[in-house]
Every structure is written in structure tokens, then in C-alpha cells.
N, C-alpha and C positions, 0 to 999 in steps of 0.2 A: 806269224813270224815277226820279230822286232830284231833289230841291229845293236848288238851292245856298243857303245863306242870305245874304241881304245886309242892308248898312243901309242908311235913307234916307239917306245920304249925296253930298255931290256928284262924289269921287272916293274911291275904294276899289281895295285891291288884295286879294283872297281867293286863298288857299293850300289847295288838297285833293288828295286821292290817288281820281283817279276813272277806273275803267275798266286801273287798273293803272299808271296815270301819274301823274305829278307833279306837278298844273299850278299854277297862277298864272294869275288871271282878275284883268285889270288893266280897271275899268270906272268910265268915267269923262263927267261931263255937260258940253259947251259948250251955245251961245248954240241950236243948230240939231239938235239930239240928243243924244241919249245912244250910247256908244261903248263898243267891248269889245276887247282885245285875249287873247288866250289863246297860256301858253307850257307848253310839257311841260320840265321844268326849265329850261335858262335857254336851249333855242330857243324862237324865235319859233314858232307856226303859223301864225297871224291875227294882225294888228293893221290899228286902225282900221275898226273892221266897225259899222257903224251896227245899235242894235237897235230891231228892226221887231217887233210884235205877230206871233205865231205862226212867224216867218220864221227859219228856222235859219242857225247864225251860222258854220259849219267848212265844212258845205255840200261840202265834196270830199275825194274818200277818198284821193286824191294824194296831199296835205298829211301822210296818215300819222298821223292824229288817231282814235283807236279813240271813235270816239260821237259827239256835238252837243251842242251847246246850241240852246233858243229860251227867249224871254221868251213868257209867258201874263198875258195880264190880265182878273184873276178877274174885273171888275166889266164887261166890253164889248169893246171891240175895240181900243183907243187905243197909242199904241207908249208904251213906257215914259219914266217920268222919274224922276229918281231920289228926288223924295219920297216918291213912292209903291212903291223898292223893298224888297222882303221882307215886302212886305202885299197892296197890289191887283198888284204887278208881279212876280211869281214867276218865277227861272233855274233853267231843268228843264236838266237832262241826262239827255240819251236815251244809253241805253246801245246799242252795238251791234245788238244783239237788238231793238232797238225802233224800230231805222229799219229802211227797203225793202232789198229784199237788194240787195247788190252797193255801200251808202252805207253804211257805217258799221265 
């Protein structure tokens, strides 16, 4: 598992090399949630995926996505907003190896 780092910011776009790809985590808040889309260079896998506490956001190995994400919130159970990301609202990447076999 590795920590993506974010800001509290209301939209942000993060550039990393995780799990051997390229991605772009484009994450962003409306009136109703907070939102993630994720590219492995400049395809899409996900867009528009609501983030939920604990709830992984790739979710299918279809997609051809080596790992996950989910948000964890250090302080309870609440879904994320974006003031509190990169503090109480942590983007973990699970690596392969760290989901159930046959998901990641």
C-alpha cells in the first residue's frame, strides 16, 4: 500500500508512476461528493467514480488497471471532502499483491 498525496483542494489533478503505469488521478469536489477519475496515460480507465470511505474506486480487473485505490478516514468512517484531503482523508493504493487474488 503507498499514500498518494493530495491537497485540500477543491479540484486537483496528481501525476504518478504506480504499479508500473502512468497515471493521472483527476479528483475533483461538486455540491454532492467528491469524484475521481483515473488515466494510465492518456486512456481513460474510470471516470466519475464517487469516493466512498473504505470503497475501492477501479474495482474490476477488466478495465486492465494493475491495483486500486480507496480513501481511508483516519479520524471515523465519513466519505471524503476535499478539505480534509491529505490529512484525515488518505488515497491509498493497493498494490496488486494487496487485493484478493484474481482483483488486482
Amino acid at each position: 500500500m503507498l499514500i498518494v498525496p493530495l491537497q485540500p483542494v477543491p479540484n486537483q489533478s496528481v501525476q504518478c508512476q504506480l504499479g508500473g503505469q502512468a497515471c493521472t488521478l483527476n479528483i475533483y469536489q461538486y455540491a454532492y461528493g467528491l469524484f475521481v477519475d483515473v488515466l494510465v496515460g492518456t486512456t481513460a480507465i474510470i471516470s466519475g467514480v464517487i469516493a466512498e470511505n473504505a470503497n475501492r474506486i477501479v474495482r474490476s480487473l477488466y478495465l486492465g488497471f494493475v491495483g486500486d485505490f480507496v480513501f481511508q478516514d483516519t479520524q471515523g468512517t465519513d466519505d471524503p471532502v476535499y478539505t480534509g484531503l491529505g490529512t484525515r482523508f488518505q488515497l491509498v493504493y493497493l498494490e496488486a499483491a494487496d487485493l484478493p487474488a484474481g482483483e488486482g
